[in-house]
mmCIF file as Biopython writes it, N, C-alpha, C and O atoms, coordinates in Angstrom:
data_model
#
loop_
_atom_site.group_PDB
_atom_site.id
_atom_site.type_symbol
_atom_site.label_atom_id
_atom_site.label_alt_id
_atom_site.label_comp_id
_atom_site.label_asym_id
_atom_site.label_entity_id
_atom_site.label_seq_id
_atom_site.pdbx_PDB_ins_code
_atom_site.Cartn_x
_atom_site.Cartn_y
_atom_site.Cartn_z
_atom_site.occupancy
_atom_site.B_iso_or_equiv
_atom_site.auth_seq_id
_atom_site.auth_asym_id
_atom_site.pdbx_PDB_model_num
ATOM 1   N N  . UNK A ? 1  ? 268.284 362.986 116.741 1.0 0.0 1  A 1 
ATOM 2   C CA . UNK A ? 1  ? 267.083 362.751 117.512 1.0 0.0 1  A 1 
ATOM 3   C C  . UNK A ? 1  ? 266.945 361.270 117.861 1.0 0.0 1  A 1 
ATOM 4   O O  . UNK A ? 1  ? 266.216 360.820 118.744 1.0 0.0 1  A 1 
ATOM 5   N N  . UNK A ? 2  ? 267.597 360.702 117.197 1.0 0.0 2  A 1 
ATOM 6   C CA . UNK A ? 2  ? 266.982 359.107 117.257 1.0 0.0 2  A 1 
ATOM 7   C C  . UNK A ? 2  ? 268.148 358.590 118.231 1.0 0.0 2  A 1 
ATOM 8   O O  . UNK A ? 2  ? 267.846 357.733 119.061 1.0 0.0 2  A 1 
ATOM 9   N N  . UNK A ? 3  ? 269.565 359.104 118.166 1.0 0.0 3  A 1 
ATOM 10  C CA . UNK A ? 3  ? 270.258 358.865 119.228 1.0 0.0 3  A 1 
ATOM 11  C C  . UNK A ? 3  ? 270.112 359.036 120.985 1.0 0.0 3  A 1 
ATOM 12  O O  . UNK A ? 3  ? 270.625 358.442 121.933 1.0 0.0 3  A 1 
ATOM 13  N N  . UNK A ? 4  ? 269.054 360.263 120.847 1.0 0.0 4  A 1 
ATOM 14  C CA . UNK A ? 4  ? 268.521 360.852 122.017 1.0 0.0 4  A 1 
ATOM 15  C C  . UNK A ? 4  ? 267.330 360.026 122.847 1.0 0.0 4  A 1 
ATOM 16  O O  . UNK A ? 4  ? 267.099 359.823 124.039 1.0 0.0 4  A 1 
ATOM 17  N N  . UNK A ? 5  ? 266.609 359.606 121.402 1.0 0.0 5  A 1 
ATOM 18  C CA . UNK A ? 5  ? 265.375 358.358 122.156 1.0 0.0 5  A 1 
ATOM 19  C C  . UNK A ? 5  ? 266.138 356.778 122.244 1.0 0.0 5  A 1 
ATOM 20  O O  . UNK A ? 5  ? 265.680 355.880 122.951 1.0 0.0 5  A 1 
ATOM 21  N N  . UNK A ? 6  ? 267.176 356.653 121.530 1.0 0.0 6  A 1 
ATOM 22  C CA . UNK A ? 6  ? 267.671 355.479 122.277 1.0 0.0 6  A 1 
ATOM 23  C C  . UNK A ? 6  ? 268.718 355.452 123.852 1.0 0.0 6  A 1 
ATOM 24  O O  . UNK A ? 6  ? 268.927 354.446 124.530 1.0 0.0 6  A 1 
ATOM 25  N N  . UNK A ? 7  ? 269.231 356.817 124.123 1.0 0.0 7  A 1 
ATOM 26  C CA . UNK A ? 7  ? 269.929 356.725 125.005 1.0 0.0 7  A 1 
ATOM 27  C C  . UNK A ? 7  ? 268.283 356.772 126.083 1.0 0.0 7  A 1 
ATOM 28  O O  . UNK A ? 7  ? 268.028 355.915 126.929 1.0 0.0 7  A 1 
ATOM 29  N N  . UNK A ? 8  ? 267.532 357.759 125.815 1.0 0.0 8  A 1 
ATOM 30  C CA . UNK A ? 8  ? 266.405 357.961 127.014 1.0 0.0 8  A 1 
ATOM 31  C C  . UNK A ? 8  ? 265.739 356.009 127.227 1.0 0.0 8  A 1 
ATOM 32  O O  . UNK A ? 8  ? 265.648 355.230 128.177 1.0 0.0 8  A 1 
ATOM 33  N N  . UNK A ? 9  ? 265.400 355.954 125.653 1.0 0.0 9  A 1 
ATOM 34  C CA . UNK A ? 9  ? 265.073 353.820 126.039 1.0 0.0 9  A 1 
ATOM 35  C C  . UNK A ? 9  ? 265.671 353.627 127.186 1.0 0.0 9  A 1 
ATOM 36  O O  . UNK A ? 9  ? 265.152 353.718 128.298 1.0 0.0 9  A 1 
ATOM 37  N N  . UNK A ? 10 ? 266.952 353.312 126.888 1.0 0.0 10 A 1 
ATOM 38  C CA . UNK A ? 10 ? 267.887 352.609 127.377 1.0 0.0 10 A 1 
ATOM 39  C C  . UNK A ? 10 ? 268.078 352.806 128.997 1.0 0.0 10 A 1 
ATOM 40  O O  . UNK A ? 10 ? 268.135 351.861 129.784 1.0 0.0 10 A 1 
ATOM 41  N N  . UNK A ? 11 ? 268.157 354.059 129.328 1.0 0.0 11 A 1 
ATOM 42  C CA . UNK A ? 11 ? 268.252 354.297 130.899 1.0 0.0 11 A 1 
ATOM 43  C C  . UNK A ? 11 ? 266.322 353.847 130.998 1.0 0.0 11 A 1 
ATOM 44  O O  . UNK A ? 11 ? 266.259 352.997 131.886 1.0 0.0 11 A 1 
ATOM 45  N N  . UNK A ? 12 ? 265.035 354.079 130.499 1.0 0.0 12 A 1 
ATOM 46  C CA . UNK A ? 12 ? 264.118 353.378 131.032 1.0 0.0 12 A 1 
ATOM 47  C C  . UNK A ? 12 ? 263.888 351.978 131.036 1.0 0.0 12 A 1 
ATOM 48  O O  . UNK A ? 12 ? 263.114 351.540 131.887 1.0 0.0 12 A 1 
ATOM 49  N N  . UNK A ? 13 ? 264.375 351.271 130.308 1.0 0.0 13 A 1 
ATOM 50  C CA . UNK A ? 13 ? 265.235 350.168 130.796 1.0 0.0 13 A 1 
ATOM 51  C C  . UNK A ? 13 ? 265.900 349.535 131.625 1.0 0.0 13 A 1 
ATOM 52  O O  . UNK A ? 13 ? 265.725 348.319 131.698 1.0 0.0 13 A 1 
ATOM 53  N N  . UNK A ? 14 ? 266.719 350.101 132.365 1.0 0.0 14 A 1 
ATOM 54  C CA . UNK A ? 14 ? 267.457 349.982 133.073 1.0 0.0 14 A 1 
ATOM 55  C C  . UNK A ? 14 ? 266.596 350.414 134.382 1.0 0.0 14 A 1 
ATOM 56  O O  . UNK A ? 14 ? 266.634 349.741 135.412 1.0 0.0 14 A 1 
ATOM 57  N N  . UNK A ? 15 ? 265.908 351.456 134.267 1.0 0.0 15 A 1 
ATOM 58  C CA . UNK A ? 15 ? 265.054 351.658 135.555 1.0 0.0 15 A 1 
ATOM 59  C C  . UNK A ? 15 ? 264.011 350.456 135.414 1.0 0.0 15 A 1 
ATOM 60  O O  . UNK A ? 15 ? 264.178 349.669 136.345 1.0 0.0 15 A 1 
ATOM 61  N N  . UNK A ? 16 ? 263.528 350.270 135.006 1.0 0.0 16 A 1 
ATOM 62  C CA . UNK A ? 16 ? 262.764 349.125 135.130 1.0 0.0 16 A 1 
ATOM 63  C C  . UNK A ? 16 ? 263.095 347.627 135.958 1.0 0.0 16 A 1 
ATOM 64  O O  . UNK A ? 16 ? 262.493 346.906 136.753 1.0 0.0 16 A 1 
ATOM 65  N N  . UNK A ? 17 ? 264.347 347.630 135.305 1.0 0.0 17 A 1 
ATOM 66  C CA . UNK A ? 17 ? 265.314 346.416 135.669 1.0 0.0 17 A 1 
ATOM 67  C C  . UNK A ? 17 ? 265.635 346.695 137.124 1.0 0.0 17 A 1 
ATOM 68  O O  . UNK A ? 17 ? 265.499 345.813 137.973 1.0 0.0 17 A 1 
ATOM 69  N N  . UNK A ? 18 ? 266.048 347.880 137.409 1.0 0.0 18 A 1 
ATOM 70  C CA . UNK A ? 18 ? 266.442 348.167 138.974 1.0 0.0 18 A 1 
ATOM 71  C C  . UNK A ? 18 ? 264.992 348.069 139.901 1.0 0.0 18 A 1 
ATOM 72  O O  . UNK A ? 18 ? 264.942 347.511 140.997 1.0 0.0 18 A 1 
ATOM 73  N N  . UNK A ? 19 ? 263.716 348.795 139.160 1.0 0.0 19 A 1 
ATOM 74  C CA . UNK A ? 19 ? 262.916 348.208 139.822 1.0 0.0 19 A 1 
ATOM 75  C C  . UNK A ? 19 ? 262.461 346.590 140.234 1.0 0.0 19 A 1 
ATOM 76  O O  . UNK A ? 19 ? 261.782 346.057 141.111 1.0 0.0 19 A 1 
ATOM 77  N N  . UNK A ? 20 ? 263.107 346.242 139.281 1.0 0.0 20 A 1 
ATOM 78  C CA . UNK A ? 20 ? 262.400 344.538 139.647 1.0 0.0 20 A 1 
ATOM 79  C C  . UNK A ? 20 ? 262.977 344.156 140.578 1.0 0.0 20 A 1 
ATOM 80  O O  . UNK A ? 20 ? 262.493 343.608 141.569 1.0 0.0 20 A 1 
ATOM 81  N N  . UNK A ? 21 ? 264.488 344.495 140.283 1.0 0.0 21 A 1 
ATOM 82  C CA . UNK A ? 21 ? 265.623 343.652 141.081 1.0 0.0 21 A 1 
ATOM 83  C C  . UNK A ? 21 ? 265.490 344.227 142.446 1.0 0.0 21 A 1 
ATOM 84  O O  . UNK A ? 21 ? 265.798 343.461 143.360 1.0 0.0 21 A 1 
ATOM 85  N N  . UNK A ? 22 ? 265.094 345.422 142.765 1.0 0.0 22 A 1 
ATOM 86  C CA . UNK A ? 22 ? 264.803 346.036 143.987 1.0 0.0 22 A 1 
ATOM 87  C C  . UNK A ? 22 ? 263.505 345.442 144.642 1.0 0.0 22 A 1 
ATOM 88  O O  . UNK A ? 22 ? 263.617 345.076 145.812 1.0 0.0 22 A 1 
ATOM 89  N N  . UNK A ? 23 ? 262.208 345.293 143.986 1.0 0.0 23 A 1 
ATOM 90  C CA . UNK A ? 23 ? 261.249 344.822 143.994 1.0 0.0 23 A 1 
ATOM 91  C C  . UNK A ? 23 ? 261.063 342.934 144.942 1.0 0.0 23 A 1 
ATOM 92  O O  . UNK A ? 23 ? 260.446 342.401 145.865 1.0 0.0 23 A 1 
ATOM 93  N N  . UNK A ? 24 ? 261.904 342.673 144.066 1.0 0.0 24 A 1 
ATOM 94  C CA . UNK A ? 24 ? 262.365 340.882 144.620 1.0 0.0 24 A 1 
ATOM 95  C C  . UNK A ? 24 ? 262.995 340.839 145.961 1.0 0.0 24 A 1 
ATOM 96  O O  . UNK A ? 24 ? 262.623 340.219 146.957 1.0 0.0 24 A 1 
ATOM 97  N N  . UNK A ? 25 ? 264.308 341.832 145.752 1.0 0.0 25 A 1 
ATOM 98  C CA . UNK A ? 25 ? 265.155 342.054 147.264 1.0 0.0 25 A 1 
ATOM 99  C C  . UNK A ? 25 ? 264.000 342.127 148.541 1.0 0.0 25 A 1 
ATOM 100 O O  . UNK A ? 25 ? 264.097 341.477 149.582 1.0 0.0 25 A 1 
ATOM 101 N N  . UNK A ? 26 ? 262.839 343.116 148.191 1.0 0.0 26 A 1 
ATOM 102 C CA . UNK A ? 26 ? 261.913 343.404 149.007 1.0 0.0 26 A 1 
ATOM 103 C C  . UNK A ? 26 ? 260.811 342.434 149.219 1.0 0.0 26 A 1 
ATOM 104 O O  . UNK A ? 26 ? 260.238 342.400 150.308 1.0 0.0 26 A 1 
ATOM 105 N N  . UNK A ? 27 ? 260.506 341.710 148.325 1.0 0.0 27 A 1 
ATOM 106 C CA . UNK A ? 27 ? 259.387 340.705 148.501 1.0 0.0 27 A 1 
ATOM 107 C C  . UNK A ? 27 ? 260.095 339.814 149.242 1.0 0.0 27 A 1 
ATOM 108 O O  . UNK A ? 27 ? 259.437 339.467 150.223 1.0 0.0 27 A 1 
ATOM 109 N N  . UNK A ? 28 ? 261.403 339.183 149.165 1.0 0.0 28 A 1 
ATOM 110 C CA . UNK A ? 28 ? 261.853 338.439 149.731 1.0 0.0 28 A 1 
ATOM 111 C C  . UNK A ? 28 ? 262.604 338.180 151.282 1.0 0.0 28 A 1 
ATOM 112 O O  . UNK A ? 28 ? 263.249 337.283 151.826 1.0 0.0 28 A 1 
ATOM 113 N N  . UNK A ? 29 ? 262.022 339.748 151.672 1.0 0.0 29 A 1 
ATOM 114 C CA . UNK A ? 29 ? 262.984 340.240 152.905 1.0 0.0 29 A 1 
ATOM 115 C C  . UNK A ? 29 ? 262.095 340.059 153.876 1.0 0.0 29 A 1 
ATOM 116 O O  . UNK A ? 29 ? 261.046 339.495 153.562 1.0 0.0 29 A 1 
ATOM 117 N N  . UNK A ? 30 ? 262.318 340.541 155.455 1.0 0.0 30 A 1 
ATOM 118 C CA . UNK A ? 30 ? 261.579 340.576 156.222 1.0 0.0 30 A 1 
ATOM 119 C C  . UNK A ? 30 ? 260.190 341.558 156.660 1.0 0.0 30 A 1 
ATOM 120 O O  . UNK A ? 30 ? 260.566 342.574 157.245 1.0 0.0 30 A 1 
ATOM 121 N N  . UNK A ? 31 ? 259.014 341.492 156.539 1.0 0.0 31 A 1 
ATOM 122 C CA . UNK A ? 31 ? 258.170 342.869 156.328 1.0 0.0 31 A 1 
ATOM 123 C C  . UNK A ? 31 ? 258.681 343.999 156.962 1.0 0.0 31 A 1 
ATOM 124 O O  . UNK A ? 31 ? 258.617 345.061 156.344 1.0 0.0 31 A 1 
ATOM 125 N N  . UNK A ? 32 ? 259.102 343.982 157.911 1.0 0.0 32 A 1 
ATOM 126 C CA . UNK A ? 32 ? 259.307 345.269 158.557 1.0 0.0 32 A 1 
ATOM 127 C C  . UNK A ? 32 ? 260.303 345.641 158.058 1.0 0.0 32 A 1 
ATOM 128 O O  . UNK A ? 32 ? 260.425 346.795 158.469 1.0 0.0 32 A 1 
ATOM 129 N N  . UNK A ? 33 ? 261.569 345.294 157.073 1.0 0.0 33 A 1 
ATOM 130 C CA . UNK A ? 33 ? 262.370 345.710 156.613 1.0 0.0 33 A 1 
ATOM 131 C C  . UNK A ? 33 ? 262.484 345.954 155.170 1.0 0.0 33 A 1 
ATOM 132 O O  . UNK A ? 33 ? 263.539 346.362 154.683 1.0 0.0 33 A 1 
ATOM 133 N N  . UNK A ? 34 ? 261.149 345.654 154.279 1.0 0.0 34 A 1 
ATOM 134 C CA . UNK A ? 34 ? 260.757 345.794 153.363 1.0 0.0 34 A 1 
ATOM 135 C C  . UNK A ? 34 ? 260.994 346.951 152.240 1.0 0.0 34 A 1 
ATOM 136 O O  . UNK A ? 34 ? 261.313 346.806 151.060 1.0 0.0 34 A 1 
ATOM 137 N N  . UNK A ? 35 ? 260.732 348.189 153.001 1.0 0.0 35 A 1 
ATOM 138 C CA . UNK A ? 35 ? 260.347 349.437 152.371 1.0 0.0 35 A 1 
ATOM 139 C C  . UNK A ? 35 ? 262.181 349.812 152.619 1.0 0.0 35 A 1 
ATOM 140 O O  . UNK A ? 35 ? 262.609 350.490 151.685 1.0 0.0 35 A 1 
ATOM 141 N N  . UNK A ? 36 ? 263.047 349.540 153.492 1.0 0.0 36 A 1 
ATOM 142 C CA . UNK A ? 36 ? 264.361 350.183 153.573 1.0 0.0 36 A 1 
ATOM 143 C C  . UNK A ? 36 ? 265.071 349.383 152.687 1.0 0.0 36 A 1 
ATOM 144 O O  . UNK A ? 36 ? 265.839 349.819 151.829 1.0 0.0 36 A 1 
ATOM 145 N N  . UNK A ? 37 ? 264.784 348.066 152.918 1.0 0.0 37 A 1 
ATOM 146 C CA . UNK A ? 37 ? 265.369 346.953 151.448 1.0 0.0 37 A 1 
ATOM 147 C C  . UNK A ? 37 ? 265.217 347.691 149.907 1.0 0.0 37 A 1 
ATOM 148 O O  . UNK A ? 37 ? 266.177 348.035 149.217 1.0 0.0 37 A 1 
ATOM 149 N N  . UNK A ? 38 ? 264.082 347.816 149.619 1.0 0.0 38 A 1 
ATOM 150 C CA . UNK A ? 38 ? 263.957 348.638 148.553 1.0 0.0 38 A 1 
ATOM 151 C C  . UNK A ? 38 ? 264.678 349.805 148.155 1.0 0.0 38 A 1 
ATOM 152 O O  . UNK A ? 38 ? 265.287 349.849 147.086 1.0 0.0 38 A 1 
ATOM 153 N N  . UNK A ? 39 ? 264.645 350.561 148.803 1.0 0.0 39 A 1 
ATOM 154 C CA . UNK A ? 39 ? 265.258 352.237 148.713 1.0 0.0 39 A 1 
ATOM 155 C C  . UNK A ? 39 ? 266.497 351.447 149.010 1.0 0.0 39 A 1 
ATOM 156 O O  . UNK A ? 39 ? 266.580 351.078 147.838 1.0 0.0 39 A 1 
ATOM 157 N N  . UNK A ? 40 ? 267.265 351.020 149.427 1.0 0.0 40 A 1 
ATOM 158 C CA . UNK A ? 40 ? 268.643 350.804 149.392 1.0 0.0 40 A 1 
ATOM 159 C C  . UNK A ? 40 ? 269.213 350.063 147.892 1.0 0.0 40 A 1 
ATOM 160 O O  . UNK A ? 40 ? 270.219 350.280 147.217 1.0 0.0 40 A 1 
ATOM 161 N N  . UNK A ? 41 ? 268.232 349.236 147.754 1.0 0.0 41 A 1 
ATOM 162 C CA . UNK A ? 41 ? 268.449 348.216 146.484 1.0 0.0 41 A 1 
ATOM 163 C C  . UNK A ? 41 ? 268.806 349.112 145.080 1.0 0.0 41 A 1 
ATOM 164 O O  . UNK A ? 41 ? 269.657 349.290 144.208 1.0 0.0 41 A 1 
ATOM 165 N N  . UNK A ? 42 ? 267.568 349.498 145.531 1.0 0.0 42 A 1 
ATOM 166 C CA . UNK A ? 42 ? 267.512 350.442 143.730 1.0 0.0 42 A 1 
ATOM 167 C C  . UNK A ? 42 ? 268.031 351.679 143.807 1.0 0.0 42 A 1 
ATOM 168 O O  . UNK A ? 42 ? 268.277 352.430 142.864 1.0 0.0 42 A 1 
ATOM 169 N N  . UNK A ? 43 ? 268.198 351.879 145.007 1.0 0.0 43 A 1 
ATOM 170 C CA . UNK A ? 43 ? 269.272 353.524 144.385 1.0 0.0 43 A 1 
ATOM 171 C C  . UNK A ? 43 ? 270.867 352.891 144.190 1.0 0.0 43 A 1 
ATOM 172 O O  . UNK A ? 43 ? 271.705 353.259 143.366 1.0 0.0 43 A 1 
ATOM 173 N N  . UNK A ? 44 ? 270.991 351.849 145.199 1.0 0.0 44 A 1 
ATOM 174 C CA . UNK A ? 44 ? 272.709 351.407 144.664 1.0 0.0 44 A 1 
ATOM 175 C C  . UNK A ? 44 ? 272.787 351.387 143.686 1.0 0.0 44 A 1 
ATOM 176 O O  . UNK A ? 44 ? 273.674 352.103 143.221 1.0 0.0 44 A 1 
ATOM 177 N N  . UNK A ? 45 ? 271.613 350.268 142.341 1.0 0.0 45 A 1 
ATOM 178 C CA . UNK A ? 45 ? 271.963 349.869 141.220 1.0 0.0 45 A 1 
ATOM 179 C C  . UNK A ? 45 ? 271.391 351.060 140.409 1.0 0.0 45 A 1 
ATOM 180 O O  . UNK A ? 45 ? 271.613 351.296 139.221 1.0 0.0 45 A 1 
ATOM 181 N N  . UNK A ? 46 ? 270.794 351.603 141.064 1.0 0.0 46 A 1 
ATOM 182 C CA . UNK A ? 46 ? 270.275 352.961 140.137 1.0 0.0 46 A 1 
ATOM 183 C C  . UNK A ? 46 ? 271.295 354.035 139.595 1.0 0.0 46 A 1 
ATOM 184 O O  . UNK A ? 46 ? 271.481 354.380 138.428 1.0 0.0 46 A 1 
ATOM 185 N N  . UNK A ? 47 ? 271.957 354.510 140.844 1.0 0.0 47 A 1 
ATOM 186 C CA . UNK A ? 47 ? 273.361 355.486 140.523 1.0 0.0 47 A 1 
ATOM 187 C C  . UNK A ? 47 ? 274.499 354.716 140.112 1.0 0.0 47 A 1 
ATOM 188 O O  . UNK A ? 47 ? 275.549 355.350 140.215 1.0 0.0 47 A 1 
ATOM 189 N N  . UNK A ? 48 ? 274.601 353.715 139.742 1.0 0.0 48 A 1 
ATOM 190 C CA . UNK A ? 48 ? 275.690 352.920 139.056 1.0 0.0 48 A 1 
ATOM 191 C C  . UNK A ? 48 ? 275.261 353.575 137.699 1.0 0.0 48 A 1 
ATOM 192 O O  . UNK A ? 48 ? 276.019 354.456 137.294 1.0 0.0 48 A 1 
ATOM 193 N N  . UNK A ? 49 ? 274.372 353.338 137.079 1.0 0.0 49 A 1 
ATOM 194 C CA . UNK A ? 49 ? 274.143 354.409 135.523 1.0 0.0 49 A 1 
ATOM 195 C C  . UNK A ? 49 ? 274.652 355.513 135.208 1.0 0.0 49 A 1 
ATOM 196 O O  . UNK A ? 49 ? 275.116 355.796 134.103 1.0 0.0 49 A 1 
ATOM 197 N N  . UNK A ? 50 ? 274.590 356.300 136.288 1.0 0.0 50 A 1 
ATOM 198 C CA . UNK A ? 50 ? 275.452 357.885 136.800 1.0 0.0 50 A 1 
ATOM 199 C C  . UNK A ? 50 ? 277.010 357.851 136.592 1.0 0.0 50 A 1 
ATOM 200 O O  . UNK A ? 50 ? 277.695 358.768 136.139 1.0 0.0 50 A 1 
ATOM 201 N N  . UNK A ? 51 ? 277.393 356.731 136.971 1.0 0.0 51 A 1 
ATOM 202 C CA . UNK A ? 51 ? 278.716 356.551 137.253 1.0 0.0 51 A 1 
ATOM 203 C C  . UNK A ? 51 ? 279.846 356.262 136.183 1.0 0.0 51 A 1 
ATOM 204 O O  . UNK A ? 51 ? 279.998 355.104 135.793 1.0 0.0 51 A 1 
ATOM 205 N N  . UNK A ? 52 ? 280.638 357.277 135.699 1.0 0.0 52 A 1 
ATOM 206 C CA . UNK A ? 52 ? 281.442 357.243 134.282 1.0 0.0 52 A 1 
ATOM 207 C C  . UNK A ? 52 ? 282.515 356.527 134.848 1.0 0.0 52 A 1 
ATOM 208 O O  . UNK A ? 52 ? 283.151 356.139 133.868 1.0 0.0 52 A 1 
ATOM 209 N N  . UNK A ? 53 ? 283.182 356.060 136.047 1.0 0.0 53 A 1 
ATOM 210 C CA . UNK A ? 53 ? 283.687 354.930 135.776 1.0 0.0 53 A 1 
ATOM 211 C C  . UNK A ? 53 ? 283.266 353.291 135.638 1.0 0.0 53 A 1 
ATOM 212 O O  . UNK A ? 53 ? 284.019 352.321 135.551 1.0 0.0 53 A 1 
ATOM 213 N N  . UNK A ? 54 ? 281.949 353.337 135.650 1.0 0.0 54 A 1 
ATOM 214 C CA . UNK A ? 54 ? 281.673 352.004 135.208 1.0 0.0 54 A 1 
ATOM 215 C C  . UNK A ? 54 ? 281.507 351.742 134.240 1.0 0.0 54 A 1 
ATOM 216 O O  . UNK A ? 54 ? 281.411 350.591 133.815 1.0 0.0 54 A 1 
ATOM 217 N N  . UNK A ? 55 ? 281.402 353.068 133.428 1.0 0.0 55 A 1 
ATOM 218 C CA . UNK A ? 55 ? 281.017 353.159 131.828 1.0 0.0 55 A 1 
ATOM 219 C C  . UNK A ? 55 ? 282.534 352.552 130.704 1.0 0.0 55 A 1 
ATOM 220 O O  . UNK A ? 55 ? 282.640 352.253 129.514 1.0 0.0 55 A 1 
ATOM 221 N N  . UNK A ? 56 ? 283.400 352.602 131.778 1.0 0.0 56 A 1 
ATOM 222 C CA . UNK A ? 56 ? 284.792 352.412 131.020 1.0 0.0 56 A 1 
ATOM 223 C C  . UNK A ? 56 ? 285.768 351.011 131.160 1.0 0.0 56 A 1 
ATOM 224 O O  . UNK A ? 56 ? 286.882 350.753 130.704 1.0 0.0 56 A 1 
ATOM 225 N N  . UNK A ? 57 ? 284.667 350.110 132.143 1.0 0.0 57 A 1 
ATOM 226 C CA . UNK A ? 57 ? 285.680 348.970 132.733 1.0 0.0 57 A 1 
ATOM 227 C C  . UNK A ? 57 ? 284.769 348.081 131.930 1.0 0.0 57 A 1 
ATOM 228 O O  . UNK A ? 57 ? 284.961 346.865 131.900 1.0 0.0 57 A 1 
#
């Protein structure tokens, strides 16, 4: 059980982190391009978590 709430931590963690980093991309962009900055940002670094070959390099 306790392995299960640290793997769940860990990816909310990581979402968090993708939110910020997505968050900044967007504050820092142009307004009208704001909301597509975002959704591009954080799903790239988001499905990198998904991804079992990054888990191995």
């Amino acid at each position: 059980m306790d392995t299960v709430l640290a793997i769940l931590f860990g990816v909310f963690i990581y979402f968090v982190f993708c939110l910020i980093i997505a968050g900044l991309r967007a504050l820092f962009s142009k307004p009208k391009k704001r909301k597509d900055n975002f959704k591009k940002t954080f799903w790239c670094f988001f499905l990198e978590t998904f991804n079992p070959f990054q888990w191995f390099s």
